[in-house]
Each structure stands twice: as structure tokens, then as C-alpha cells.
C-alpha positions as CSV (number, residue, x, y, z in Angstrom):
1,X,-16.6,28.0,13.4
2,X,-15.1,26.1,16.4
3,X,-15.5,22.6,17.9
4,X,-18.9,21.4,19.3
5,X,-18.2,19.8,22.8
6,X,-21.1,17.2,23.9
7,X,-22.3,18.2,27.5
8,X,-21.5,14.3,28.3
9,X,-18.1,14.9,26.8
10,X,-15.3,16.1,28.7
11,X,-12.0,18.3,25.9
12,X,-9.0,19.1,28.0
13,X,-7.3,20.1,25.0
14,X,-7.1,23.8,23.3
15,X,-5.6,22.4,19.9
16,X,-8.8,21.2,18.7
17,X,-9.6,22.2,15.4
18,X,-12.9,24.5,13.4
19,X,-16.0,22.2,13.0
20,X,-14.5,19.2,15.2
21,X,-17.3,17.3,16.9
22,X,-16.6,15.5,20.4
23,X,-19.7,13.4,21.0
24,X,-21.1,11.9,24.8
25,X,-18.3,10.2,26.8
26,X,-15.6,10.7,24.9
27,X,-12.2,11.9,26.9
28,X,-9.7,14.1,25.0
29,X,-6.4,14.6,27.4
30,X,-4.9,18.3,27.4
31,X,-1.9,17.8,25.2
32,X,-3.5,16.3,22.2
33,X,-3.4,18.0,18.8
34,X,-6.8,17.2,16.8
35,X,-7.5,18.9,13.4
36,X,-10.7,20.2,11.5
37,X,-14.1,19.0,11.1
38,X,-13.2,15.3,12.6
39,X,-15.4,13.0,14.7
40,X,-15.2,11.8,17.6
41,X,-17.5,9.2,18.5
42,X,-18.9,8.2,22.1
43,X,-16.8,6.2,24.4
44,X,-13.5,7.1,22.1
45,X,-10.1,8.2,24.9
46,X,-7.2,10.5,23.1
47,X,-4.0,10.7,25.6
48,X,-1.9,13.9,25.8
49,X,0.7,13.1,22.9
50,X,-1.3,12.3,20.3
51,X,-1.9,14.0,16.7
52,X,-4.9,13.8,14.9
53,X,-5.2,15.1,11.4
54,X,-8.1,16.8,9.5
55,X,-11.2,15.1,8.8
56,X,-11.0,12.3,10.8
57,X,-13.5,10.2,11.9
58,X,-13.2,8.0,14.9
59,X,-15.8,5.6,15.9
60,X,-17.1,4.6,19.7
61,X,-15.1,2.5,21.6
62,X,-11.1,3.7,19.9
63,X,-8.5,4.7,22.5
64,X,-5.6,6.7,20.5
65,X,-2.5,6.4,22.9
66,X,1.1,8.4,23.3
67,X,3.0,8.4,20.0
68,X,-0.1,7.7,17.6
69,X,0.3,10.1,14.5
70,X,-3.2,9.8,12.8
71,X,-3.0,11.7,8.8
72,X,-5.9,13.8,7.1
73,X,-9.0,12.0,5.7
74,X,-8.7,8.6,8.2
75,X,-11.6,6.5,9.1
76,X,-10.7,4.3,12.6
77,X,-14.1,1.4,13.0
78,X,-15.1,0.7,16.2
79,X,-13.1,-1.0,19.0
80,X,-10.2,-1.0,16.9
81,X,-6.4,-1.3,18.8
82,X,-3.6,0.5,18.7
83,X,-0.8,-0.7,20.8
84,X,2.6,1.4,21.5
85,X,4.6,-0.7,24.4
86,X,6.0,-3.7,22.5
87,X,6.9,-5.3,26.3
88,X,4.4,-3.8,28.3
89,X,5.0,-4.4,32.0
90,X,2.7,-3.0,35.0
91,X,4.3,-0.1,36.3
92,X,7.2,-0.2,33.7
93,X,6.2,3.3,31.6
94,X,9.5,3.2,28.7
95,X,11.2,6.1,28.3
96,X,9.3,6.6,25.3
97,X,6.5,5.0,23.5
98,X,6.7,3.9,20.0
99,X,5.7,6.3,17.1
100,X,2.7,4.4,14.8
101,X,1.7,6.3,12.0
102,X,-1.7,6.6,10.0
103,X,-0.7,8.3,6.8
104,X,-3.8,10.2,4.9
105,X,-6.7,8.9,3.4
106,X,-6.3,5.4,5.0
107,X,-9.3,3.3,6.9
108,X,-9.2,1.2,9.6
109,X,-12.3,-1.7,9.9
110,X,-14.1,-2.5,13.7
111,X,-12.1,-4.8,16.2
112,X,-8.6,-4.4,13.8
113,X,-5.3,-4.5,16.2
114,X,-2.6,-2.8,15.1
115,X,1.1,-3.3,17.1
116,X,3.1,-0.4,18.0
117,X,5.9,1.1,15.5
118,X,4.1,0.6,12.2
119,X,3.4,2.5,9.2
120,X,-0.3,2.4,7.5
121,X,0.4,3.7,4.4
122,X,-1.3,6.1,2.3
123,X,-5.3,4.9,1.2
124,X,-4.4,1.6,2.6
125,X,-7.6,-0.1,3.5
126,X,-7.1,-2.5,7.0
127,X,-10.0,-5.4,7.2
128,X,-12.3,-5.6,10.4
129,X,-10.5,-8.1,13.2
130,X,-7.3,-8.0,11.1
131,X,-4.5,-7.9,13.4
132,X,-1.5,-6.5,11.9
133,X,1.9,-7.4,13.0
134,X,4.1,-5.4,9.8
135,X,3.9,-1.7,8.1
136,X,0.9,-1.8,5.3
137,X,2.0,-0.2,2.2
138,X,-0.1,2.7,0.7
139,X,-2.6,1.5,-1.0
140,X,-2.6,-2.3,0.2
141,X,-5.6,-4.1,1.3
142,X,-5.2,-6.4,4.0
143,X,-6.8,-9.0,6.1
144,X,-6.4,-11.7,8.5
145,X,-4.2,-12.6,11.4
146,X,-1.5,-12.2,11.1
147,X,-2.7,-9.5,8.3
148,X,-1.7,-10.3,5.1
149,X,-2.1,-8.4,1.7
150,X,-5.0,-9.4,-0.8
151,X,-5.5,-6.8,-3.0
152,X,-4.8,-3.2,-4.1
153,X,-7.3,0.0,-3.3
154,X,-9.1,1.1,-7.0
155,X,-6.4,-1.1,-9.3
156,X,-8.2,-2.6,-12.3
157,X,-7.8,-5.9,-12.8
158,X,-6.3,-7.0,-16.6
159,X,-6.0,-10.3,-17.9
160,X,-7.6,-14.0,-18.3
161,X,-8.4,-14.1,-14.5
162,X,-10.6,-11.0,-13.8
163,X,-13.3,-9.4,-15.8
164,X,-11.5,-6.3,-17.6
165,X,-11.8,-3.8,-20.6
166,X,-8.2,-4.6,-21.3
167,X,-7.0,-7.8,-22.3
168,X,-3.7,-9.2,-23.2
169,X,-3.4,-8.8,-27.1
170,X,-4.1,-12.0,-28.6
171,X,-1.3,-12.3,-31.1
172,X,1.9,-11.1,-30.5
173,X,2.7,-7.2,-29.9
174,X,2.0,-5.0,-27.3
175,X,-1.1,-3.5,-25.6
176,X,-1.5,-0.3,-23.0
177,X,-3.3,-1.0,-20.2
178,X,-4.0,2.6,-19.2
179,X,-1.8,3.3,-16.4
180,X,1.4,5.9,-17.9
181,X,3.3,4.1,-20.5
182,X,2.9,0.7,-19.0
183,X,2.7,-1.9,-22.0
184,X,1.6,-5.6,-21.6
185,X,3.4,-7.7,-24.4
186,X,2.6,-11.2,-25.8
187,X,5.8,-13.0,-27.1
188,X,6.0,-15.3,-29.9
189,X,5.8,-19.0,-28.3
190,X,6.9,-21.9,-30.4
191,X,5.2,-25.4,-29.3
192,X,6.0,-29.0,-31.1
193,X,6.6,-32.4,-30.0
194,X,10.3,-31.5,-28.7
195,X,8.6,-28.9,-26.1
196,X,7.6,-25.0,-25.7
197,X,9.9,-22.2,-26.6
198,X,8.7,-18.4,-25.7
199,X,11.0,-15.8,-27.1
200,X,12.0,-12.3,-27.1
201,X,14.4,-9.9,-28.7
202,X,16.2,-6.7,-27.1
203,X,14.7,-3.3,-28.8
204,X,12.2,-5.2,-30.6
205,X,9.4,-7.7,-28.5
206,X,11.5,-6.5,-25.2
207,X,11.9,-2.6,-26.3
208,X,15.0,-1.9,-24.6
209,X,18.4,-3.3,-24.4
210,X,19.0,-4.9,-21.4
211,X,22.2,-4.5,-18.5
212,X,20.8,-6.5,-15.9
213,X,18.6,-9.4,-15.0
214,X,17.6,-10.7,-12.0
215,X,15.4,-13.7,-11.0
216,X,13.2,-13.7,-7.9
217,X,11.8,-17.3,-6.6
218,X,11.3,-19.3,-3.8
219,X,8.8,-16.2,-2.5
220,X,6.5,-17.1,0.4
221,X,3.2,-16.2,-1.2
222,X,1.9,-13.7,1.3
223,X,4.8,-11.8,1.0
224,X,5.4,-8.7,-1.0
225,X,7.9,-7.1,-3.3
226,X,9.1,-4.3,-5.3
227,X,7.2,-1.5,-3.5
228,X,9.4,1.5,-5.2
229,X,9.9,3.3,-8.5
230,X,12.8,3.7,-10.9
231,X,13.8,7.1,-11.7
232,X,15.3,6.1,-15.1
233,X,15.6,2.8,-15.6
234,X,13.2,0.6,-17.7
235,X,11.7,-3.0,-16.7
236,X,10.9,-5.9,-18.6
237,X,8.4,-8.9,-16.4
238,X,8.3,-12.5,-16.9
239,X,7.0,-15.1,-14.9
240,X,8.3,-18.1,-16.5
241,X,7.0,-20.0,-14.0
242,X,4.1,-20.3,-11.8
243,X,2.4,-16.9,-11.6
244,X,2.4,-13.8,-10.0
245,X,0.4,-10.1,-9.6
246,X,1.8,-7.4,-10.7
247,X,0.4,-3.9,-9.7
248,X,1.7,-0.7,-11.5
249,X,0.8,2.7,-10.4
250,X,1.3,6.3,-12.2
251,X,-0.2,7.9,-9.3
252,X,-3.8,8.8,-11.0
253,X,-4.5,5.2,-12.5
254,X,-3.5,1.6,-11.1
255,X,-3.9,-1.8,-12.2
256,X,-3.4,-5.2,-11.3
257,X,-2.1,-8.1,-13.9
258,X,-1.9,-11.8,-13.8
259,X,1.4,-12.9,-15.1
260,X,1.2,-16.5,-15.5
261,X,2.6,-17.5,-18.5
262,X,5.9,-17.3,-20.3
263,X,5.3,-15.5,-23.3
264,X,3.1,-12.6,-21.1
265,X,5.5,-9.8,-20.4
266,X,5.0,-6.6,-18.6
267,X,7.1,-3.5,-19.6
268,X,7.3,-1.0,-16.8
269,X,8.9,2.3,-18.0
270,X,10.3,5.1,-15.7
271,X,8.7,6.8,-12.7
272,X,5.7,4.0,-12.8
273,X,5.4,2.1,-9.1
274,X,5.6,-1.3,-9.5
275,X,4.0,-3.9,-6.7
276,X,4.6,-7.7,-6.9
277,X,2.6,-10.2,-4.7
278,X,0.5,-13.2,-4.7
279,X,3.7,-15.4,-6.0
280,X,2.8,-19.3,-6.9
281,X,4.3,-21.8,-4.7
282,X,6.9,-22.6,-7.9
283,X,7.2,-18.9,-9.2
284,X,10.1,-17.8,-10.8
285,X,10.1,-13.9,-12.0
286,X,12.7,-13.3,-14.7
287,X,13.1,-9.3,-14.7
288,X,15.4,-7.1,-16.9
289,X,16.6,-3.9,-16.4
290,X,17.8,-1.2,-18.7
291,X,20.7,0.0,-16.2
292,X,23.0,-1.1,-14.1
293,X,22.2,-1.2,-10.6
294,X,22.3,2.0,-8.1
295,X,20.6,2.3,-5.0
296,X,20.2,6.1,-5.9
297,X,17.8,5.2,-8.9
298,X,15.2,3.9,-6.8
299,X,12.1,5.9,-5.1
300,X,10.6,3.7,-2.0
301,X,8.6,6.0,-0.2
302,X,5.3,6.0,-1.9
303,X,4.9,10.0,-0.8
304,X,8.3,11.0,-1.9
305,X,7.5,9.0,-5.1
306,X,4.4,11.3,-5.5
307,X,6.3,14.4,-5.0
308,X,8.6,13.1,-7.4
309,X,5.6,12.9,-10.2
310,X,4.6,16.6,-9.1
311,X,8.8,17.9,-9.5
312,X,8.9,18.5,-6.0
313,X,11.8,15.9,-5.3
């Protein structure tokens, strides 16, 4: 095999890969690194230090510019911007451009702008037109200007809110929901006259014994947390106010939960990612922990969390 060249197209580059196709008017500059079996649509410009990965497929009208790093298995939509001067001046070249990366498996929708010296995680999905100011996570779907997350790539949604094969059990106990050992409990709740009382006890309802809490509130609601792993330590989700999304991920399977009452808890063992977003105006997220805290116990690259699964790391 080698790469098919349109007469209208003009390759200055040798490091183009087997099966790559460069279509009518497209301009690829000598020092450019593109991999197998991509496409490169009409119109689309690649300067000199730029990497492309394998499979890619880049639509008319995309300019890839110095310091873009583009991963396997990426789709770019048409027109869409990359930018890699964050003070761009006429005549003013820095001394060297920022670095934006594209990590594999990740699609980018027509007209999206994104600025220079972000991440695009992993199978994150970026809407048409969205203009994205902050690294994506892997796996995130964003939209909007600025961009803003509004869902997960393939997570099922479980609970009241969203259609589901897996509902929160009805009494209390506990229920898998399909992703590792993840566990969604209902707690006892107690209501009379006097009020509403939701309780749970430590290696029973909550099946650990807990060394730390912590309580997470006043969250702007387009914003994000968690985004790691734990290698050892247990957790134990409560919204007891408001509500809140919770995504959990064993790297095969992922799912999305509503937790928006008190006696709803989540139980997220070891080595399971755990994603919270979507916060209420007045949530407050009551988590407890089975250790102590150290920095060392957590995993927050999503790759390095894969290899981790696979006993690389």
C-alpha cells in the first residue's frame, strides 16, 4: 500500500502513512507526521509540526497548525478551529507554540473552536459550533460557548429520571448497576410529623467503616468533579441535598445516576472512575471514605487509570 495523492492536492511531506488519502486542494507542509489510512478532505492545510495519528479523518475546510498532536481513530467536522497563540500578534511568531492534544478515539463537530493548550480527552465527543475554552475529559460530551459538559459517551442512564433496565431497589438494600462492583443503596428513611430522618450504619447499609468524610457544596453547576480513581480506598455518595450525576466507569461499562434524595446512596469500590456533574443550585454531597487521605491513592489520568485496570501501572 502507500498514500493516494489527489492530482489537485499538493504532499510535501514523506511521513505519510499506508492507505492515507489526500483529496483536491488540500496542502500538507514537509515536516508533518500523518499516520495510516486517514482522510484528508479538500481545502484541509497541515503545517510542518504537526502529528497526525492513525485513522483519522479530517473534513474540508480544517487547518491543523504547529504544536497540534491529533491521536488514533479522530474525526475533525468541517471548518472546525484550532488555535495555538494565546496572544497572537502580527509579526510576533513565540518562541514556541502551544501543544493541544487530541487523544484517541475523540470527534470533533463542524465550526467547533478549540483554544490553544488543551487536552481532548479520550472518546470525548465536542458539539458543532462549541467553542471550548478548558481541557474535555475523556469521555465527556460537551456543548455550547463557552463549552460546557452535558453528558457522558455510552453511560446508561439509572434511576427515576431516565428510562433504564436498572432501577434503584425499592425497599431498602442494595442493587448493582452493572458497571464493576458499583452498588446503588436505598437507606431506611423515617418520616412523621416531627420531620424526615434517612439513616445508615457503618459495615452494614454503608458496607465499610468509614475514616473520612468530606462535603462538597456551593458547586457552580457546569462545573465538574472527581475525574480520578482510588487505588484502594472505598466510597460511600450522598446527596443530601439538591441533586447531582454521578458517572462511574470500570473501563468496559459506564453509567450515569441521579442522586437526588437522601436515603439514595452510591457505593463506589476500588479502581472504579467516578465523575460528578450537573450539581443543583442547593447541592450538598456528603461522601465517605474508607482511608485516610493520600495524594498517592488517587489515579487522574484517565489513560494511566486504564493501564492501571490492564497491570501495566
Amino acid at each position: 500500500m502507500s498514500a493516494f495523492i489527489h492530482p489537485q492536492g499538493l504532499c510535501e511531506s514523506p511521513h505519510v502513512g499506508d492507505g492515507t488519502r489526500v483529496w483536491a486542494f488540500a496542502h500538507v507542509l514537509p515536516g508533518a507526521r500523518i499516520g495510516r489510512d486517514c482522510n484528508i478532505c479538500d481545502h484541509v492545510f497541515v503545517e510542518n509540526d504537526v502529528v497526525v495519528g492513525d485513522r483519522v479523518t479530517l473534513k474540508c475546510g480544517v487547518q491543523l497548525w504547529d504544536g497540534l498532536r491529533v491521536g488514533d481513530d479522530v474525526f475533525i467536522g468541517p471548518n472546525a478551529t484550532f488555535c495555538n497563540d494565546a496572544f497572537p500578534r502580527s509579526r510576533h511568531r513565540p518562541p514556541k507554540f502551544a501543544e493541544t492534544t487530541i487523544e484517541s478515539g475523540a470527534s470533533i463537530g463542524a465550526n467547533a473552536t478549540i483554544l490553544p493548550g488543551l487536552v481532548v480527552g479520550r472518546n470525548a465527543m465536542i458539539g458543532a459550533g462549541a467553542v471550548v475554552t478548558r481541557s474535555v475529559p475523556a469521555n465527556a460530551i460537551v456543548v455550547g460557548n463557552p463549552a460546557h459538559i452535558v453528558g457522558y459517551v455510552d453511560a446508561e442512564r439509572i434511576g427515576a429520571r431516565a428510562a433504564s433496565k436498572v432501577a434503584a431497589p425499592a425497599e431498602p438494600g442494595a442493587q448493582a448497576i452493572g458497571v464493576g462492583d458499583v452498588q446503588l443503596h436505598r437507606l431506611p428513611r423515617v418520616a412523621d410529623m416531627r420531620g424526615s430522618l434517612s439513616v445508615g450504619e457503618f459495615g452494614r447499609t454503608v458496607p465499610f467503616e468509614a475514616k473520612r468524610y468530606f462535603v462538597v457544596f456551593d458547586v457552580p453547576s457546569r462545573e465538574v468533579r472527581g475525574e480520578h480513581a482510588h487505588r484502594e480506598s472505598h466510597q460511600f455518595l450522598v446527596c443530601v441535598r439538591g441533586s447531582v450525576a454521578a458517572i462511574v466507569d470500570d473501563g468496559t461499562h459506564r453509567a450515569e445516576l441521579v442522586l437526588d434524595r437522601p436515603e439514595l446512596g452510591l457505593h463506589i469500590p476500588p479502581m472504579i472512575w467516578g465523575t460528578q456533574y450537573r450539581y443543583s443550585e442547593d447541592a450538598v454531597l456528603l461522601v465517605l471514605a474508607s482511608h485516610h487521605y493520600d495524594p498517592d491513592e488517587y489515579i487522574r489520568d484517565y489513560a494511566l487509570y486504564l493501564d492501571a485496570l490492564r497491570g501495566r501501572s
